[in-house]
C-alpha positions in Angstrom: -12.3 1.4 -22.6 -13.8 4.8 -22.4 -11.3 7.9 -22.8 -12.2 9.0 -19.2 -10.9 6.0 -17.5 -8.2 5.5 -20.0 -6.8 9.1 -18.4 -7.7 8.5 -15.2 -5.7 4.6 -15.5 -2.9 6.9 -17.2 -2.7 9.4 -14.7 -2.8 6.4 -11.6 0.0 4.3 -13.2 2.3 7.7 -14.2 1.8 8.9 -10.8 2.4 6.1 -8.7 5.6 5.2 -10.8 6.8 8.5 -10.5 5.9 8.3 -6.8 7.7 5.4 -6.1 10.9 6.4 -8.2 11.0 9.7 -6.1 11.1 7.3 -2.7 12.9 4.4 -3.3 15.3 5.9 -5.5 16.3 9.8 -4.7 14.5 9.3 -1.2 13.8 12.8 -0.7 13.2 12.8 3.2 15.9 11.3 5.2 14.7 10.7 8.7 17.9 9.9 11.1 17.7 8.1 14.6 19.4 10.9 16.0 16.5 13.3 15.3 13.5 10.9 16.1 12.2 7.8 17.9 12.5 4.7 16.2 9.7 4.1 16.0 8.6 7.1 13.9 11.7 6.3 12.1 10.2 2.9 11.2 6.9 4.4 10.8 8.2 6.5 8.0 8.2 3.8 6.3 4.5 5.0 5.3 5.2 7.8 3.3 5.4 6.1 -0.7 2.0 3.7 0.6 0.3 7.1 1.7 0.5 8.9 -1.6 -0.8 6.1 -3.3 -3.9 5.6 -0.9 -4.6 10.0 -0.9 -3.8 9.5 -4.6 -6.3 6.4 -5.4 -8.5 7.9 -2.7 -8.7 11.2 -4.9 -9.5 9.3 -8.1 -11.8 7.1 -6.8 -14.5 9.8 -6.3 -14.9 9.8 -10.3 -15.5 6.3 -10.9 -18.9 5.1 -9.9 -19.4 2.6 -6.9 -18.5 -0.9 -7.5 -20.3 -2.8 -4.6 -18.6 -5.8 -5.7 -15.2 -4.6 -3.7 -14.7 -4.0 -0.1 -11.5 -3.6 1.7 -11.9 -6.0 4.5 -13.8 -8.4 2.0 -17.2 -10.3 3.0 -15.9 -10.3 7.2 -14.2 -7.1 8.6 -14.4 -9.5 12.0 -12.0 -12.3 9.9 -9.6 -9.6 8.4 -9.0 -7.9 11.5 -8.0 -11.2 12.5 -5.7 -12.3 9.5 -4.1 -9.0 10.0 -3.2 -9.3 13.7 -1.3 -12.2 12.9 1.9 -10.8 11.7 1.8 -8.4 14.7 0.8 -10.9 17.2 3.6 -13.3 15.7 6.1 -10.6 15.7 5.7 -9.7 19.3 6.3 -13.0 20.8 9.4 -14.0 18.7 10.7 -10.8 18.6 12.7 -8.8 15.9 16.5 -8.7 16.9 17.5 -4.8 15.8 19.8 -2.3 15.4 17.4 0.6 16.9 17.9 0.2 20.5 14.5 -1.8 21.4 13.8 -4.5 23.6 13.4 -7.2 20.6 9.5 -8.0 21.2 8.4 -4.3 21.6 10.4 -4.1 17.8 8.7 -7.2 16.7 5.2 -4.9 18.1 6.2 -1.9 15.8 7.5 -3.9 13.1 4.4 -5.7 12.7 2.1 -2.5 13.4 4.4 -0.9 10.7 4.3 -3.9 7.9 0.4 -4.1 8.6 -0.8 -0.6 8.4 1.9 -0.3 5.0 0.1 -2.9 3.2 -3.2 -1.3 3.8 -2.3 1.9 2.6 -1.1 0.3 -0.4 -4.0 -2.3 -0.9 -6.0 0.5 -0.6 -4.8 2.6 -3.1 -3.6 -0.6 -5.7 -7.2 -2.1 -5.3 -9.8 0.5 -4.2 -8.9 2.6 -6.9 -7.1 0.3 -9.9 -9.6 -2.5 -9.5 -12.5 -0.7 -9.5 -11.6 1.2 -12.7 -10.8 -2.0 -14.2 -13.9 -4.0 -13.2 -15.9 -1.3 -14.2 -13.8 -0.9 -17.9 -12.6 -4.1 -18.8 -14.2 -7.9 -19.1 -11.7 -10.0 -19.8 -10.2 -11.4 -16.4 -7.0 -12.1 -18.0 -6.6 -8.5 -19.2 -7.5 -6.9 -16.1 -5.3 -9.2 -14.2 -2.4 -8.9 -16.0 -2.7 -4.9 -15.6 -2.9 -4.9 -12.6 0.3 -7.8 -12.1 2.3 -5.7 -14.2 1.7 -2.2 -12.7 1.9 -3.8 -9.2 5.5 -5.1 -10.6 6.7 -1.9 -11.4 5.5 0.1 -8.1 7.7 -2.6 -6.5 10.9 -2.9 -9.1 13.9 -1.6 -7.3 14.7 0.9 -9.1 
């Protein structure tokens, strides 16, 4: 593995640890219902995914272009689909909640939240750490468990 990526990997996995420490742990912004609509409440929600995406976003633009890796795969048509799911499932069962909303408009925004979360996150775990990897490393089990184990950590409860 080249020293470049070895940094750049270094610098991705410090970061985002450190990021998500900072927001699941001390929680440095505190948003209260009082203050805002719920629905920005919920949506705030998006803060730890959208430092990861700017962040994997920023070091992508050093690593050269892997065409093998797209974000909506071989059919954007298909994913858009697979993604409405949870939202369209949401809004007619509903989402029972403490925030004051009719429970299928919640199940709307809860869906709408979860969805556009995990793309900011896909986005930054795969369009930056999977590139760097495919581009670095050739053994599938390697690369693989990297990535498991750095996904683990961004998501062990501190």
């Amino acid at each position: 593995m080249s020293k470049q990526s070895l940094t750049r990997l270094s610098f991705f996995l410090i970061s985002t640890l450190l990021w998500s420490y900072v927001f699941f742990k001390i929680r440095p912004i505190s948003i209260s219902l009082e203050d805002f609509p719920a629905e920005l409440y919920l949506a705030s929600a998006w803060l730890p995914a959208i430092g990861l995406l700017l962040l994997g976003g920023f070091l992508m633009r050093s690593v050269p272009k892997n065409d093998k890796i797209s974000l909506f795969g071989g059919s954007p048509k298909w994913s858009l689909l697979i993604l409405s799911i949870p939202i369209i499932c949401l809004t007619i069962v509903g989402v029972p909640n403490t925030f004051g909303m009719q429970a299928n408009y919640a199940g709307l925004v809860f869906g709408l939240v979860l969805v556009v979360y995990t793309l900011f996150e896909e986005v930054g775990w795969r369009g930056y750490l999977q590139q760097e990897l495919d581009l670095e490393v050739r053994n599938e089990w390697l690369k693989f468990s990297i990535i498991g184990i750095a996904w683990y950590l961004w998501h062990w409860d501190f």
